[in-house]
C-alpha positions in Angstrom: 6.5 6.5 -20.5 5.5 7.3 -17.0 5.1 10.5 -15.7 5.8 12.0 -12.0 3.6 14.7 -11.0 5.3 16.3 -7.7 3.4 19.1 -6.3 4.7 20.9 -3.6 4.7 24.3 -2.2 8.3 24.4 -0.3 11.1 24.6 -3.2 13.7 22.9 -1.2 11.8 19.4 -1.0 10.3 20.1 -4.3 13.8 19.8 -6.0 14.6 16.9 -3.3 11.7 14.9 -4.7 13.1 15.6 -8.2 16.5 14.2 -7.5 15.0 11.0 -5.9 12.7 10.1 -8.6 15.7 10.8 -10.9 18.0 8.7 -8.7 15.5 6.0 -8.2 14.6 6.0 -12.2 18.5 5.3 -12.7 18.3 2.0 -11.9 15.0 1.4 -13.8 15.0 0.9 -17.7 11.7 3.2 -18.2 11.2 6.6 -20.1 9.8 8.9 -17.9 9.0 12.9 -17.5 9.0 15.1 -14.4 6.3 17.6 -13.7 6.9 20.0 -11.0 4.0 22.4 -9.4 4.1 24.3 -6.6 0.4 24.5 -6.3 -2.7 23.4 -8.0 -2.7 25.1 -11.5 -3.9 24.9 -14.6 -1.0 23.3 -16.1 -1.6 20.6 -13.5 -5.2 20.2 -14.4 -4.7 19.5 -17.8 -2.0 16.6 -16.8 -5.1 15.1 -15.0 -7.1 14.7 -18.3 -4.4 13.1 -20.2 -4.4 9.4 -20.6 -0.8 9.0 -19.5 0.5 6.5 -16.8 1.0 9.2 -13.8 2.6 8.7 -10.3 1.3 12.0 -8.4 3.6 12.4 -5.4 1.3 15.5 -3.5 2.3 17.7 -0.5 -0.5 17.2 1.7 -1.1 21.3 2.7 -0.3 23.4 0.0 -0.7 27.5 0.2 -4.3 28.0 -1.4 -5.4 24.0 -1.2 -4.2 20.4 0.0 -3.0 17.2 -1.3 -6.5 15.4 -0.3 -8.3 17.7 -2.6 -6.1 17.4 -5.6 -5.9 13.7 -5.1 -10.2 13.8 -5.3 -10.1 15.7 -8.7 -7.4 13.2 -9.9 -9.5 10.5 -8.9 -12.6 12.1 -10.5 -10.7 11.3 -13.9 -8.2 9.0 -13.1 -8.7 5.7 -11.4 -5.1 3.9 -12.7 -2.6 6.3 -11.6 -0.3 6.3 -8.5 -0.9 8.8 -5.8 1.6 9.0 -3.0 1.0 11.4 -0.1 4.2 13.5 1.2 3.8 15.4 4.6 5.0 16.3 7.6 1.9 16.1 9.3 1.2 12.6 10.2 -1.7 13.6 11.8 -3.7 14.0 8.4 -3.6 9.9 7.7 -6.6 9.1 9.5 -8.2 12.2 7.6 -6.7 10.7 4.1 -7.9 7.1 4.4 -11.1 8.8 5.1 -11.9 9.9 2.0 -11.2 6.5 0.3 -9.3 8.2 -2.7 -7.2 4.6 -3.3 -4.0 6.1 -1.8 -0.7 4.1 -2.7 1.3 5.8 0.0 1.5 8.4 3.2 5.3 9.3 3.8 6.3 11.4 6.8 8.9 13.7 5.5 11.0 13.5 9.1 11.2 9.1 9.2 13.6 8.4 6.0 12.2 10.3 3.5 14.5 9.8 0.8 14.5 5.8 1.7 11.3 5.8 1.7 10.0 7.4 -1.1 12.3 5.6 -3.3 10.7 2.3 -2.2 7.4 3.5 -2.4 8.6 4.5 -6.0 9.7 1.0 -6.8 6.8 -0.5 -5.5 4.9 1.6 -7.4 6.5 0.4 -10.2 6.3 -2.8 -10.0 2.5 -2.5 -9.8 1.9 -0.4 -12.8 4.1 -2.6 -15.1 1.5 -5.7 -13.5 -1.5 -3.3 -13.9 -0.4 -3.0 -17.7 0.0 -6.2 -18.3 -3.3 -7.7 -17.2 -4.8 -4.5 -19.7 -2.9 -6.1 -22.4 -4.9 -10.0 -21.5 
């Protein structure tokens, strides 16, 4: 079971990264779960501190906090999971890489979004089922 944690503060792209994940998922033979936040809540701090496979998809400015911040509590707990960076300010990369928080992905929500986060998605994929198989050895 994998589980997509999508947090983002503007509804309209929220429920756009839903249907990607959903169409991108179609094609893949793998139980998953959506989680949707529009900020960083309790709820969404307890997902952290579950042992699940996650693939955190994180609006990078958020109304009372940003992306980079949640993605340093997740890593805090979580070194496995997949966190992919959605934004439409492309000026916040060289900030991101900064922090060294083991970033999968940076997608600018104005070059091919959908595209883009469903191959960032399949890539991401494709790692974890590799990750979980060199656990298993």
């Amino acid at each position: 079971m994998i589980n997509f944690v999508v947090c983002e503060d503007n509804k309209i792209i929220l429920e756009k990264n839903v249907e990607i994940i959903n169409k991108t998922m179609f094609n893949n033979n793998i139980n998953y779960r959506i989680y949707k936040f529009e900020d960083y809540t309790n709820d969404f701090k307890n997902i952290i501190y579950n042992s699940d496979i996650k693939i955190y998809i994180l609006d990078i400015e958020l109304n009372k906090t940003s992306g980079i911040d949640i993605a340093r509590e997740i890593r805090k707990k979580d070194l496995d999971s997949i966190i992919i960076i959605s934004t439409a300010y492309v000026e916040y990369l060289p900030l991101a890489l900064k922090n060294k928080l083991m970033l999968y992905d940076f997608i600018s929500k104005f070059e091919d979004y959908e595209e883009n986060l469903s191959k960032v998605i399949n890539n991401a994929l494709v790692q974890l089922k590799y990750y979980q198989e060199i656990k298993k050895k």
